[in-house]
Backbone as a chain_set.jsonl record, in Angstrom:
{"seq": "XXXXXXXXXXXXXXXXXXXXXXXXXXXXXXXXXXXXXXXXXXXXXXXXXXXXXXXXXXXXXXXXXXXXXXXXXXXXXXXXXXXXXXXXXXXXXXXXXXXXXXXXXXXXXXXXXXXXXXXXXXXXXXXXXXXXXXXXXXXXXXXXXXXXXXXXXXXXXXXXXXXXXXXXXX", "coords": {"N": [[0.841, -1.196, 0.0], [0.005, 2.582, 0.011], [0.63, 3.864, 2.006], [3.048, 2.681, 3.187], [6.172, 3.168, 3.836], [9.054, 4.296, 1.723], [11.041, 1.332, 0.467], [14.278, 0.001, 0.913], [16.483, -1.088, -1.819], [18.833, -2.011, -1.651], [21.399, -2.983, 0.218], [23.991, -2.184, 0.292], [25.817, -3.821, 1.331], [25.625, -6.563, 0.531], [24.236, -9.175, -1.505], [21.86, -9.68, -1.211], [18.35, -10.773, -1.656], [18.414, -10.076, -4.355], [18.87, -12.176, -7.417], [20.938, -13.17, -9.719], [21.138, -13.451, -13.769], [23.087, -14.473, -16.567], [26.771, -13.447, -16.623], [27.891, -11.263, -15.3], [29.788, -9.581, -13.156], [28.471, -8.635, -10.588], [28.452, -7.204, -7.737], [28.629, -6.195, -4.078], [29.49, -2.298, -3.826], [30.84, 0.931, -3.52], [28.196, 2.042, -1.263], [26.459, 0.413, -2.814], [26.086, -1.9, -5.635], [28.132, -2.473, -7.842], [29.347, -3.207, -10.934], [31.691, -4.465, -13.387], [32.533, -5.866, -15.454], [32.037, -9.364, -18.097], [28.388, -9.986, -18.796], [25.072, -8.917, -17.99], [22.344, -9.596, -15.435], [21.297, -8.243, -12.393], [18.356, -9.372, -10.663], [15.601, -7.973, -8.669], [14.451, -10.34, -6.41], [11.238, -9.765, -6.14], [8.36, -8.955, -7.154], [6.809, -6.125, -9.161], [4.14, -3.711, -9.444], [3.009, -1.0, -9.431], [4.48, 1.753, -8.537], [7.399, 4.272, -7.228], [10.511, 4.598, -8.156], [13.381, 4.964, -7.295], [17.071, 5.845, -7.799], [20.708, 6.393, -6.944], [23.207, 6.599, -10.089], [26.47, 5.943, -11.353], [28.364, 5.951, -13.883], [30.775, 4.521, -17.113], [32.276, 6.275, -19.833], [32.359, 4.393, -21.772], [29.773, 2.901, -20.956], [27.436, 0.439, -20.79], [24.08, 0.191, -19.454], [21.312, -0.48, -17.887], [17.937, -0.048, -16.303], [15.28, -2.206, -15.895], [12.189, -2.589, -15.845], [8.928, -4.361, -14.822], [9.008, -6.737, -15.511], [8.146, -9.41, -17.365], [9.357, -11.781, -17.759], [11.314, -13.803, -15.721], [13.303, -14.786, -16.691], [14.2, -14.343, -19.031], [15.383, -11.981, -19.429], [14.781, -8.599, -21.078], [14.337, -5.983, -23.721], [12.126, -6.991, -24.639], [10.369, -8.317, -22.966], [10.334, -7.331, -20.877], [10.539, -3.352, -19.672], [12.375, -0.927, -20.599], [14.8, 1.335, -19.379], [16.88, 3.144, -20.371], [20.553, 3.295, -19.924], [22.755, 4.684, -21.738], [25.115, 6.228, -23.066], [26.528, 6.385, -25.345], [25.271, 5.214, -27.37], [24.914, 3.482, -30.584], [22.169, 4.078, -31.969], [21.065, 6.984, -31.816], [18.336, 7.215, -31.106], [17.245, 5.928, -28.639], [18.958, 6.471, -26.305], [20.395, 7.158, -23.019], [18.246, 7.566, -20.715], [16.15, 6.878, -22.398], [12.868, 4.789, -22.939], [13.79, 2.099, -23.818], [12.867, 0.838, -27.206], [9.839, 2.329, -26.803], [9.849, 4.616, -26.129], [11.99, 7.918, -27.008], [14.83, 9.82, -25.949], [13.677, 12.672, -24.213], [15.135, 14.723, -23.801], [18.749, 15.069, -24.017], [20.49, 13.356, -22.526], [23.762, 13.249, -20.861], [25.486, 10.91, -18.789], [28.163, 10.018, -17.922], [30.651, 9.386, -16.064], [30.213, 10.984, -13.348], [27.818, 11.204, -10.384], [24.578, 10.59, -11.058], [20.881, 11.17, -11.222], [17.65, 8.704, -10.872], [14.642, 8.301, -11.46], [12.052, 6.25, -11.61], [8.592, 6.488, -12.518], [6.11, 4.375, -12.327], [2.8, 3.866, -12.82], [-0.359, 2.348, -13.409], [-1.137, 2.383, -16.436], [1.011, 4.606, -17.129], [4.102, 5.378, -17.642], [6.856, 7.846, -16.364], [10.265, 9.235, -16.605], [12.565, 10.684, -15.012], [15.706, 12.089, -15.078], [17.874, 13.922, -13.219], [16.411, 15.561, -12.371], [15.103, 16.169, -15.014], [12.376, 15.328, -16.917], [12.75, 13.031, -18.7], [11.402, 10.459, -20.582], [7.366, 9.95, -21.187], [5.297, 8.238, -21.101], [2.299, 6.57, -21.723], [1.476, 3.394, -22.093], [0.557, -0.318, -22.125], [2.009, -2.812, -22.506], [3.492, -4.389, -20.25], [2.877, -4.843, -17.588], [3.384, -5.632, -15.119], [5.796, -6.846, -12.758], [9.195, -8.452, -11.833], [12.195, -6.171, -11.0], [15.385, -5.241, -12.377], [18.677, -4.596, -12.543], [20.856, -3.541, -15.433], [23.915, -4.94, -16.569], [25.917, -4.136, -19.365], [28.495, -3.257, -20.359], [31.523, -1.55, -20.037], [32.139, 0.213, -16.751], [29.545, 0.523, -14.247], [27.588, 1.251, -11.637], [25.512, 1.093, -8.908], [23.71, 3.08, -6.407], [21.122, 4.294, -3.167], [19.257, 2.833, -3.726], [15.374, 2.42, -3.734], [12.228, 1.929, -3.408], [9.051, 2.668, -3.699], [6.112, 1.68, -3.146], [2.716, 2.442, -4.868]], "CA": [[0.0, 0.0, 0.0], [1.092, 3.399, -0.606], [1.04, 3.972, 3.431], [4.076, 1.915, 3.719], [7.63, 4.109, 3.514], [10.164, 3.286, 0.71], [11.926, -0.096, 0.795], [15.282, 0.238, 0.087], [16.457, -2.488, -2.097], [20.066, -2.317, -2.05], [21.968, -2.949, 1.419], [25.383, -1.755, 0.173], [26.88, -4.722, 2.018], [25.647, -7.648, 0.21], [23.324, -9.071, -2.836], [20.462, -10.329, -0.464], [16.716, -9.769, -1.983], [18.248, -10.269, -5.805], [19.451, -12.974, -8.094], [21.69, -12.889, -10.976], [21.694, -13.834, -14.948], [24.452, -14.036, -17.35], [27.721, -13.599, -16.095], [28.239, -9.964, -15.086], [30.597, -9.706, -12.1], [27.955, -7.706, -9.31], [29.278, -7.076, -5.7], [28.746, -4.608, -3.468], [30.17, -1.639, -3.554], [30.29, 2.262, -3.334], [27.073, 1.888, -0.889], [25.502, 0.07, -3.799], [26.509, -2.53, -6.403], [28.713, -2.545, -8.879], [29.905, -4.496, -11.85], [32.741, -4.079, -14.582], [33.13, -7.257, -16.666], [30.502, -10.15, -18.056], [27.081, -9.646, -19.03], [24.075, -9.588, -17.231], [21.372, -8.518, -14.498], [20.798, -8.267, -11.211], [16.867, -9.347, -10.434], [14.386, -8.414, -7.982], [13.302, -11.474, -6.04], [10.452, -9.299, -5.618], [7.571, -8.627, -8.193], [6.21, -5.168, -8.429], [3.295, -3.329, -10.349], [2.836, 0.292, -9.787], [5.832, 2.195, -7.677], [8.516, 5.008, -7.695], [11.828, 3.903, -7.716], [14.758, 6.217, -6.849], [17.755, 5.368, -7.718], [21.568, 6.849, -8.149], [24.306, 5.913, -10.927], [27.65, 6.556, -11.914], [28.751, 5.181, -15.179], [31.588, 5.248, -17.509], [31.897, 6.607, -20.874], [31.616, 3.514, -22.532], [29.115, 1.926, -20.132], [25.926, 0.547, -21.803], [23.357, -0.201, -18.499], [19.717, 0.162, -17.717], [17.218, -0.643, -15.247], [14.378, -2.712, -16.633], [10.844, -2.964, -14.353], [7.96, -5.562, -15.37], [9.297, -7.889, -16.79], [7.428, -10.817, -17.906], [9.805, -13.144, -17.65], [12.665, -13.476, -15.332], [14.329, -15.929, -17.449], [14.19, -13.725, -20.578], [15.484, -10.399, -18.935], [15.44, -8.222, -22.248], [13.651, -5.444, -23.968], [10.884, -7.415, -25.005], [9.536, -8.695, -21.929], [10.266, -5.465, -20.103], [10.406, -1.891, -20.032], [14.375, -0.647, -20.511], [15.044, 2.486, -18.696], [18.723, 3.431, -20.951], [21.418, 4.126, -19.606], [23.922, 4.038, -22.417], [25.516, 7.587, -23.984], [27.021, 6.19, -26.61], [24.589, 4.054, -27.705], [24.78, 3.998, -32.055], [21.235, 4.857, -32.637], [20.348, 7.666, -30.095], [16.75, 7.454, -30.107], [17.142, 4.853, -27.337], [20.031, 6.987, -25.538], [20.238, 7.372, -21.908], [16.718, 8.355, -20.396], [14.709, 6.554, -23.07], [12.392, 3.658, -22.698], [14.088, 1.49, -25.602], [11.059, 0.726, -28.29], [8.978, 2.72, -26.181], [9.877, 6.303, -25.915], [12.865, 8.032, -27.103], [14.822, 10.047, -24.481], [13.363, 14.09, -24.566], [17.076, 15.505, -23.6], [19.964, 14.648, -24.59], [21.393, 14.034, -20.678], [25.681, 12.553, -20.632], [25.382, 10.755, -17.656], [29.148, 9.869, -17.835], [31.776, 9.979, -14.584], [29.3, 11.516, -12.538], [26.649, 10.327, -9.967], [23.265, 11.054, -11.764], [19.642, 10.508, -10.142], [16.827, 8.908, -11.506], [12.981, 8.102, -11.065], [10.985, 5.792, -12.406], [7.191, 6.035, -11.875], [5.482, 3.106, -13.146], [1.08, 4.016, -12.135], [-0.867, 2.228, -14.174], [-0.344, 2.54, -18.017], [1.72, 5.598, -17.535], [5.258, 5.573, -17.37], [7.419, 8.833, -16.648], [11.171, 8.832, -16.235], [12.983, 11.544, -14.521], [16.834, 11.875, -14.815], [18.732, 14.476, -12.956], [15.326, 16.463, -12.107], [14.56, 16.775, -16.168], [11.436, 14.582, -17.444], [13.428, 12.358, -20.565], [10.34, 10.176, -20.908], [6.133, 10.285, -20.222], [4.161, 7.112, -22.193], [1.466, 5.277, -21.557], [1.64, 2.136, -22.497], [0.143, -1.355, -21.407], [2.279, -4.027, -22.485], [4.188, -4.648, -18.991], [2.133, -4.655, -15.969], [3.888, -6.018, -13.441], [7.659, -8.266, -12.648], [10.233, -7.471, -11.118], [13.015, -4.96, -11.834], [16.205, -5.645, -12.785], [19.763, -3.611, -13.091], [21.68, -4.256, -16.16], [25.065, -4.857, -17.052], [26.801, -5.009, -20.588], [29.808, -2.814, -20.727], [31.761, 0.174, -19.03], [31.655, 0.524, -15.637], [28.096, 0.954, -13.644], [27.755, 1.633, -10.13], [23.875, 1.828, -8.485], [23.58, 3.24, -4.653], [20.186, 4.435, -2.71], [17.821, 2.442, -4.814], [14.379, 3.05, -3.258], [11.077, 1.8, -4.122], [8.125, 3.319, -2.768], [5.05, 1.543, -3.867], [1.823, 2.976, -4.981]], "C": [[0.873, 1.241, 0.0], [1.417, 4.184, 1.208], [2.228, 3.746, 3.826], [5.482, 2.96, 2.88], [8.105, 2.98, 2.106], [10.434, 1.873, 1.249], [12.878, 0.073, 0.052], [16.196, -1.351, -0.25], [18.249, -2.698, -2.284], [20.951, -1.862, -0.375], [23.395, -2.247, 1.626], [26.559, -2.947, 0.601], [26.831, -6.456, 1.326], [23.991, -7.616, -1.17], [22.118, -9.56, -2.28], [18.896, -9.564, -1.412], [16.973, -9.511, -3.68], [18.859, -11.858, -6.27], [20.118, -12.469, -9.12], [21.322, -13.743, -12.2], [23.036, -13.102, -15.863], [25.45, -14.063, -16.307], [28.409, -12.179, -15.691], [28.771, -10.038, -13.215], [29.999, -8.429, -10.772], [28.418, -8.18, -8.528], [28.841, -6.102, -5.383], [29.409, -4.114, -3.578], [29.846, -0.245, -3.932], [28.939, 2.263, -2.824], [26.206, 1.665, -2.048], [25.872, -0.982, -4.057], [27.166, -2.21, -7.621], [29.702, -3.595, -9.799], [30.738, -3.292, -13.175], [32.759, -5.175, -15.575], [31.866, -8.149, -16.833], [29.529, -9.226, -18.821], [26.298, -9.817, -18.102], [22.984, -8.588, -16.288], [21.066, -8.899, -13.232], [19.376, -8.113, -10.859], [16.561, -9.22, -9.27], [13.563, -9.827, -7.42], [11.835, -10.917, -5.861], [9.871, -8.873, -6.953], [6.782, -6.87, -8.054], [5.25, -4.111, -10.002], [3.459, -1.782, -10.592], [3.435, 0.691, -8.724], [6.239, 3.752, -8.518], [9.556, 4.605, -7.268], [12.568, 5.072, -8.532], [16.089, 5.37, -6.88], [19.414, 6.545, -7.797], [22.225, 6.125, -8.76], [25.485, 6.593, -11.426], [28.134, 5.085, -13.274], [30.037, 5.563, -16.059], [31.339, 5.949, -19.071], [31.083, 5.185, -21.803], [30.283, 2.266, -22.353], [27.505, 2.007, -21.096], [25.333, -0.26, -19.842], [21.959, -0.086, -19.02], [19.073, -0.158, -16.53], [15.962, -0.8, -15.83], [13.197, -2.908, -15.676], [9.838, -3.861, -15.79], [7.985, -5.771, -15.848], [8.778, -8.744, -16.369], [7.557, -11.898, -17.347], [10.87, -13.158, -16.992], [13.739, -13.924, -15.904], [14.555, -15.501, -18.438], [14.195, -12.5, -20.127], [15.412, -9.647, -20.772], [14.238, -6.962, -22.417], [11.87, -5.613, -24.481], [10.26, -8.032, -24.399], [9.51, -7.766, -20.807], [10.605, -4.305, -20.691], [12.085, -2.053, -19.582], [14.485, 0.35, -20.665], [16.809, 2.402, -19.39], [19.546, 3.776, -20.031], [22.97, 3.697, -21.138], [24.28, 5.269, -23.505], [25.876, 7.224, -25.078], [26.471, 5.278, -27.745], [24.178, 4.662, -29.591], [23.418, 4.601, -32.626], [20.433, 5.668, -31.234], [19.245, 7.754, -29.627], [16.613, 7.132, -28.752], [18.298, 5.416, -26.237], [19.761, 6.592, -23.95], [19.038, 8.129, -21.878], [16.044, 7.801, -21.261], [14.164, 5.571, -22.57], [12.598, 3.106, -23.86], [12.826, 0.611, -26.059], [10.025, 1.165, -27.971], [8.824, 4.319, -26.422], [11.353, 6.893, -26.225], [13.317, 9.49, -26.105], [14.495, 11.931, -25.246], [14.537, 15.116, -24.551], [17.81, 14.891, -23.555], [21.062, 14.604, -23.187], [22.895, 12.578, -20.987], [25.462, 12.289, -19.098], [27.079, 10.002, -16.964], [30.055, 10.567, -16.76], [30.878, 11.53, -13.913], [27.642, 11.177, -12.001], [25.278, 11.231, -10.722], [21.901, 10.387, -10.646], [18.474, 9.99, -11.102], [15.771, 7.886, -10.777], [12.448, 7.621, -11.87], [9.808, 6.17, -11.578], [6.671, 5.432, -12.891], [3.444, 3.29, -12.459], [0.452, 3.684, -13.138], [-0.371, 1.655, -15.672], [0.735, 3.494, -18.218], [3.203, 5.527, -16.48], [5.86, 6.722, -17.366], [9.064, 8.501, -16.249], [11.986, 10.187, -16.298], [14.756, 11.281, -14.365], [17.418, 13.473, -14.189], [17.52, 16.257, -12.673], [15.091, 16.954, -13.8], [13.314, 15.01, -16.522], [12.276, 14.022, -19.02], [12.603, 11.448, -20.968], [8.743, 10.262, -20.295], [5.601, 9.598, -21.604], [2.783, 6.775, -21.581], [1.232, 4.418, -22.364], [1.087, 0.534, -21.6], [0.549, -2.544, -21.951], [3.092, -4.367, -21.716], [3.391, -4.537, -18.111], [3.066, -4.445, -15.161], [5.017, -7.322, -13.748], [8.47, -7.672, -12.183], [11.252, -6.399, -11.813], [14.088, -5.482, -11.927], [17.572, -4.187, -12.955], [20.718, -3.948, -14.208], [23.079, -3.704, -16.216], [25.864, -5.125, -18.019], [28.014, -4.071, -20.95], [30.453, -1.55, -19.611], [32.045, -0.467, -17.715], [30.175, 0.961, -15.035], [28.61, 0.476, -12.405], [26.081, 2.072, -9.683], [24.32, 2.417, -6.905], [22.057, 3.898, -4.763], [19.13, 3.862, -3.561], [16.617, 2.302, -4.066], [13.309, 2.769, -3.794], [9.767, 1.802, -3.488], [6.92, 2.591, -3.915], [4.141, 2.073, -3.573], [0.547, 2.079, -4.735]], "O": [[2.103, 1.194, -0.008], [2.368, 4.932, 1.434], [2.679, 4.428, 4.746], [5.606, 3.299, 1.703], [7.842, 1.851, 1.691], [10.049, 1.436, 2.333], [12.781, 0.267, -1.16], [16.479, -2.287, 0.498], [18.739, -3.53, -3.047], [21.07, -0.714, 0.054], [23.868, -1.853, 2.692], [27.755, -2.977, 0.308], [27.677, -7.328, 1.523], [23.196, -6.751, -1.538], [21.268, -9.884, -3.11], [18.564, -8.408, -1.67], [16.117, -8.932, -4.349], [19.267, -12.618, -5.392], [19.903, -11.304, -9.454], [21.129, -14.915, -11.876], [23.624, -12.021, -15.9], [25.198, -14.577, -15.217], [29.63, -12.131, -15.841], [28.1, -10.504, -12.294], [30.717, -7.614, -10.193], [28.809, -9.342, -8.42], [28.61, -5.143, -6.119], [30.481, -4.719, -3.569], [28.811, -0.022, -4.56], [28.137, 2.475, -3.733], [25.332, 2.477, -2.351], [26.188, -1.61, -3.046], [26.511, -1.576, -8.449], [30.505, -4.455, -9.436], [30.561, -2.153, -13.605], [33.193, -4.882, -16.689], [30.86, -8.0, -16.139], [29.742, -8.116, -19.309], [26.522, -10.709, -17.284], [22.816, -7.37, -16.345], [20.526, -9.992, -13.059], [18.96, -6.964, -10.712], [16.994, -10.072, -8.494], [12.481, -10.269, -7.805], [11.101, -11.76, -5.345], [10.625, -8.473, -7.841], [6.289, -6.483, -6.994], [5.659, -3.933, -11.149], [3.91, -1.31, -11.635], [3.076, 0.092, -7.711], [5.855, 4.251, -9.576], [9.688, 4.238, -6.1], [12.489, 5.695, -9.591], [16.243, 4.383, -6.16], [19.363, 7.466, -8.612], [22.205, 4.943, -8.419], [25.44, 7.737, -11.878], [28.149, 3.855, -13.34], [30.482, 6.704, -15.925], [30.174, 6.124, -19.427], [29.951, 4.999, -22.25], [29.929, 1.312, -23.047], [26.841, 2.865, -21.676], [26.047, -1.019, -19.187], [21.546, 0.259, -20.127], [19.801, -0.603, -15.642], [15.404, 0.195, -16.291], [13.458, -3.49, -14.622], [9.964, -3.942, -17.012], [7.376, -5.513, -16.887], [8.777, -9.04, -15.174], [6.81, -12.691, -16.773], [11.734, -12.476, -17.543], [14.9, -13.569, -15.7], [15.271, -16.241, -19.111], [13.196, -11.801, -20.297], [16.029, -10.258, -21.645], [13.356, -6.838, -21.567], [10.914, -4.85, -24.615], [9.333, -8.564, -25.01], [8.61, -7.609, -19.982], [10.905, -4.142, -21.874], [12.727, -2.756, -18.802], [14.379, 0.794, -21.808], [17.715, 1.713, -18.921], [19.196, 4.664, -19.253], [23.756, 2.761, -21.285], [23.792, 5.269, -24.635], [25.436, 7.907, -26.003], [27.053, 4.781, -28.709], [23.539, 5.661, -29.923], [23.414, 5.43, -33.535], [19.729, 5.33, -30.283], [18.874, 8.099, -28.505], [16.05, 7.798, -27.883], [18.489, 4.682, -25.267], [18.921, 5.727, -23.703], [18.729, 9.043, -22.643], [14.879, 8.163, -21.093], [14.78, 5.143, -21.594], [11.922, 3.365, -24.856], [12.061, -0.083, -25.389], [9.032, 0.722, -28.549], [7.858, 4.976, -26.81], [12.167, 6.24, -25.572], [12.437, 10.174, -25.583], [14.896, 12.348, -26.333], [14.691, 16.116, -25.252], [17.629, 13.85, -22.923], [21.985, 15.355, -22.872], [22.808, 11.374, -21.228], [25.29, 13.193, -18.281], [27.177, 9.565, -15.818], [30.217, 11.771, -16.562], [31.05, 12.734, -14.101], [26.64, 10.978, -12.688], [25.23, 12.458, -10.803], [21.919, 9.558, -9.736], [18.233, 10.684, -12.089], [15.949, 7.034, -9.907], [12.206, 8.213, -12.922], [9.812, 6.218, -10.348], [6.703, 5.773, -14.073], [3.128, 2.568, -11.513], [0.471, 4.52, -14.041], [0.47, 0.799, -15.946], [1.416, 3.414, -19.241], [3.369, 5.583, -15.261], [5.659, 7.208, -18.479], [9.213, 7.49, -15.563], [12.123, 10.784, -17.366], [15.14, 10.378, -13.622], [17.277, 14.315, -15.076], [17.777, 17.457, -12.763], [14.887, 18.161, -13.932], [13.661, 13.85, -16.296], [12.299, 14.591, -20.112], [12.879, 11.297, -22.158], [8.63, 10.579, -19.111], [5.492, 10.089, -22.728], [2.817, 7.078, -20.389], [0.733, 4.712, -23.45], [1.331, 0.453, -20.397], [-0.29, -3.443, -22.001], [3.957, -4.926, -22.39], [3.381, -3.317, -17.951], [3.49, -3.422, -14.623], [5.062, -8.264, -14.54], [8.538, -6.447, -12.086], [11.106, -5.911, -12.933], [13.981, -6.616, -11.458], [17.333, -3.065, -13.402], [21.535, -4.797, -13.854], [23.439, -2.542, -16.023], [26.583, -6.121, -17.932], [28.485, -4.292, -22.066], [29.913, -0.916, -18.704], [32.176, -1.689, -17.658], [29.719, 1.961, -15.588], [29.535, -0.28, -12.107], [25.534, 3.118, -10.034], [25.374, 2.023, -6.404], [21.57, 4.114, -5.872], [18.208, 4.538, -4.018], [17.109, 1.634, -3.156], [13.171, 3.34, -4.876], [9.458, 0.874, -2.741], [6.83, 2.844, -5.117], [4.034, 2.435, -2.401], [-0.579, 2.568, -4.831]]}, "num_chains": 1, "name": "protein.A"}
């Protein structure tokens, strides 16, 4: 209920409360998690429908990330069973840059989230998705092919780094 404070989903000290696919080398660290090498994602044992989730990130230049919510399938982390919150500056076709929802929404500003902690907000209510990076709105859909699954942090290149991740359900 939306009575109930945040839940913060990342202890800083250990991976308790996720699982892993692929082979991406998460650990704690910098009061968060972080991974450098591998592929892969850190899941949500936890399923979740309609929320705000707070998160920060530091990334490098060449870092491709994201953070993916209701997904489908846990076994098929990907863009097509969830929503994929970008994080990836350099990414060859920029619609999908950092801040977009890739095949969903392409990102409204053009935000470099490179070697420097950045903030961002999902709200997931309903059909309508908005996604807030660095206090600028870079997407606002509605859309209804995701409900509800858990979330996920990805990892396929660079450096990424999450801390305070935060998920206040609605």
């Amino acid at each position: 209920t939306a009575a109930q404070g945040p839940i913060s989903l990342l202890d800083g000290n250990s991976l308790d409360g996720w699982s892993t696919s692929g082979d991406a080398n998460w650990r704690p660290g910098d009061g968060g998690v972080e991974a450098d090498s591998g592929r892969g994602h850190l899941i949500t044992d936890g399923s979740y429908r309609d929320f705000v989730l707070t998160t920060e990130f530091w990334v490098d230049a060449p870092a491709n990330s994201g953070v993916f919510i209701r997904c489908a399938d846990r076994d098929a982390v990907g863009p097509n069973s969830c929503y994929e919150v970008n994080i990836f500056d350099q990414r060859p076709d920029p619609a999908y840059r950092t801040g977009a929802i890739t095949n969903f929404a392409s990102s409204a500003i053009e935000i470099v989230a490179a070697d420097k902690w950045n903030t961002l907000e999902i709200r997931a209510e309903g059909p309508r998705l908005v996604v807030t990076m660095n206090g600028m709105v870079t997407a606002d859909i509605e859309d209804t092919t995701h409900t509800e699954g858990p979330l996920t942090l990805q990892y396929f290149a660079g450096v990424v780094k999450f801390r305070n991740l935060q998920l206040q359900p609605l």
